[in-house]
Every structure is written in structure tokens, then in C-alpha cells.
C-alpha positions in Angstrom: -19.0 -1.0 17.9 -19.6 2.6 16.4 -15.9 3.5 16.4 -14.8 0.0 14.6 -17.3 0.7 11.9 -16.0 4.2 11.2 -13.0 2.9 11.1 -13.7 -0.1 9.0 -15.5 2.7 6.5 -12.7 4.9 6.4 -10.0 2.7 5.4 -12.4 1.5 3.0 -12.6 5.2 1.4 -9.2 5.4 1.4 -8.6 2.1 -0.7 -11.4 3.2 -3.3 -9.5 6.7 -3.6 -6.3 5.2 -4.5 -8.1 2.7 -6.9 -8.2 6.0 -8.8 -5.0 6.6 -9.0 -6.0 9.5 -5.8 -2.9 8.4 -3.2 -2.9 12.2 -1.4 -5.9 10.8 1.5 -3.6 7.7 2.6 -0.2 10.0 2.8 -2.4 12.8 4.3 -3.6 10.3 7.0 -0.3 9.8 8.0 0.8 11.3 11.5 4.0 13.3 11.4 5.8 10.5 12.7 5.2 7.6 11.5 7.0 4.4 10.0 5.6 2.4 6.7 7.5 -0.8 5.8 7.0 -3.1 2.9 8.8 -6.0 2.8 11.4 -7.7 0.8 14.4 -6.0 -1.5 12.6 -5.0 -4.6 11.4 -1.5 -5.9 8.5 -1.4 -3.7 9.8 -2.6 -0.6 12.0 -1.0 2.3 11.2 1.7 4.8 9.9 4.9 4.5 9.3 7.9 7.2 8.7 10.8 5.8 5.5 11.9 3.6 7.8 13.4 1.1 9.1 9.6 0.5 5.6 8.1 0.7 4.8 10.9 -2.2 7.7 9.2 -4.2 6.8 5.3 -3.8 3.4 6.1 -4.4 4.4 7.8 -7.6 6.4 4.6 -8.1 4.1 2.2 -7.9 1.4 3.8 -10.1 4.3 4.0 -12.6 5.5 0.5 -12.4 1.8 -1.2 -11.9 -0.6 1.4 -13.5 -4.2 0.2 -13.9 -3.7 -2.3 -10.5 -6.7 -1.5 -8.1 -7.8 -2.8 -4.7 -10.4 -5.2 -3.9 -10.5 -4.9 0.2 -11.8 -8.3 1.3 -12.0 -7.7 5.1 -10.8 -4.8 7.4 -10.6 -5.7 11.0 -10.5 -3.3 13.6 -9.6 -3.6 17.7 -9.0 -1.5 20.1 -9.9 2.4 21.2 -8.6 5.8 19.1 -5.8 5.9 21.6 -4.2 2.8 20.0 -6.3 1.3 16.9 -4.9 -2.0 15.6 -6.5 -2.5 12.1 -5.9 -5.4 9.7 -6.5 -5.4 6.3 -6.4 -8.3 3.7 -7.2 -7.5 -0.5 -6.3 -8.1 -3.6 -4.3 -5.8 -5.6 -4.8 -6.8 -9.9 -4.0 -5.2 -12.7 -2.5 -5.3 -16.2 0.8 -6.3 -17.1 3.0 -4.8 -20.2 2.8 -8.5 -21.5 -1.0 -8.7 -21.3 -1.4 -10.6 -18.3 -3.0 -10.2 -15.1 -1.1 -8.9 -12.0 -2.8 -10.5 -9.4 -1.6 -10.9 -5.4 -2.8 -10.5 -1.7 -2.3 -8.3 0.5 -2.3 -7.9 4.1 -1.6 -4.6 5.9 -1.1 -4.3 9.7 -1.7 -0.2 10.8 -2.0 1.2 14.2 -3.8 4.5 14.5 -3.1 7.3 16.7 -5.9 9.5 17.7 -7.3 9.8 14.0 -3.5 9.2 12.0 -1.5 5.9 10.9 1.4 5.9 12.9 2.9 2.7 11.1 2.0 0.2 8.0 3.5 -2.7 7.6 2.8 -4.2 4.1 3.2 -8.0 3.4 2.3 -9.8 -0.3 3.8 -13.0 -1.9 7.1 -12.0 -2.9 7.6 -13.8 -5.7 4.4 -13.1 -7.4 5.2 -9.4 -7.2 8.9 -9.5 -8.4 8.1 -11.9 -10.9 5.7 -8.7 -12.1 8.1 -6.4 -11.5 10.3 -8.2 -13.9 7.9 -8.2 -16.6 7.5 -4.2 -16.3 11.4 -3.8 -16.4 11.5 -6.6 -19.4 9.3 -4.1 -21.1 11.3 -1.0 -20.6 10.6 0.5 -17.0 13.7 0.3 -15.2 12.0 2.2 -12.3 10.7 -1.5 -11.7 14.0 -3.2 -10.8 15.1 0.0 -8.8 16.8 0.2 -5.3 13.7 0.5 -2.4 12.7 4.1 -1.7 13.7 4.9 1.5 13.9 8.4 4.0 
């Protein structure tokens, strides 16, 4: 299907954009309401739903896991632009302030409105991910161990 492949490519762009450290196309994808969670209690996680807060975690994360990229393994796609259900699995790696490698799966569940994300729900191996999180704050980053962003 035409539209699944568009889709497929897009959210592919998007990925490859924040790889450079480029987050503006995801948050300016975002429809005017939307709702992005990321589970579990740690720096990253909570609930955002506002593109001003989006702006902030995003600045977060590429302070607290700079270098980590995106390998996007499979993006699948169902439904029409009226209600798009997409589904994303990759593998987010990248340096650690001890030297070793960040390394954990990913899996995003989005629904798209007409052309915008209405909601992202973000889901990795917890542990892996606060035992990195550690390691930045161990190193001096206490943006690392700080309460969720959240609005």
C-alpha cells in the first residue's frame, strides 16, 4: 500500500534526523493535542503534552545520552490517514561516560491524525536504561537521576 510506505519512509526520516542530534521534525510532527508517554520513574520517563515539554526532554535526553543514535529495525504501519497505527521497534546505542556501550530496544506505539502524531507511547528495558542513567549521574550529570519532565 502507497500510503503505508510513505508512512514507513517518513518515520524513517524522522529517526535519521534525530540521529543527528535534529529533534525539531519529531516535535513539529506533533498535532496540537497530543499525549507522549515513556514509561517508568526515571528522568526520561512520565508524560508529556505540550511541545514546549517535548522541547525540554528532548534537550534532556541528548544531554544525559549524547552520541546515542537509532537503528530503526522495522516500522509497521495499519490503517488509513484518518487513524494510522504505526509500530516501531530499534535500537537506541551510544557511549557511556565510563566507556561502555549504551545499548537497548525500543518499541514505540504512535497513532497519526491526518498527517500529525497524536500520541507515543515509548517502552525499553527499564533496567538497562536506568542502570545507564546511573552511570551518567555517577559521572557528574545530575540531570540523569532527575524527576520525569512532565506538562
Amino acid at each position: 500500500m502507497v500510503y503505508a510506505m510513505i508512512v514507513r519512509r517518513k518515520v524513517r526520516r524522522t529517526f535519521e534526523q534525530i540521529n543527528t542530534g535534529d529533534y525539531a521534525a519529531m516535535v513539529d510532527g506533533l498535532s496540537d493535542e497530543f499525549e507522549y508517554v515513556f514509561h517508568g520513574e526515571h528522568a526520561l520517563g512520565g508524560r508529556r503534552v505540550t511541545k514546549d515539554a517535548m522541547n525540554r526532554w528532548w534537550e534532556r535526553t541528548l544531554s544525559v545520552l549524547p552520541g546515542a543514535t537509532f537503528d530503526v529495525r522495522e516500522v509497521l504501519v495499519n490503517g488509513g490517514p484518518w487513524k494510522t497505527r504505526v509500530a516501531v521497534r530499534s535500537v537506541v546505542s551510544g557511549p557511556l561516560p565510563d566507556g561502555e556501550l549504551y545499548e537497548n530496544t525500543v518499541f514505540q506505539f504512535m497513532t497519526i491524525t491526518w498527517g500529525k502524531v497524536t500520541a507515543v507511547e515509548t517502552v525499553e528495558d527499564l533496567q538497562v536504561l536506568e542502570r545507564a542513567l546511573r552511570k551518567v549521574a555517577d559521572a557528574g550529570n545530575a540531570e540523569a537521576v532527575a524527576a520525569p519532565i512532565i506538562g
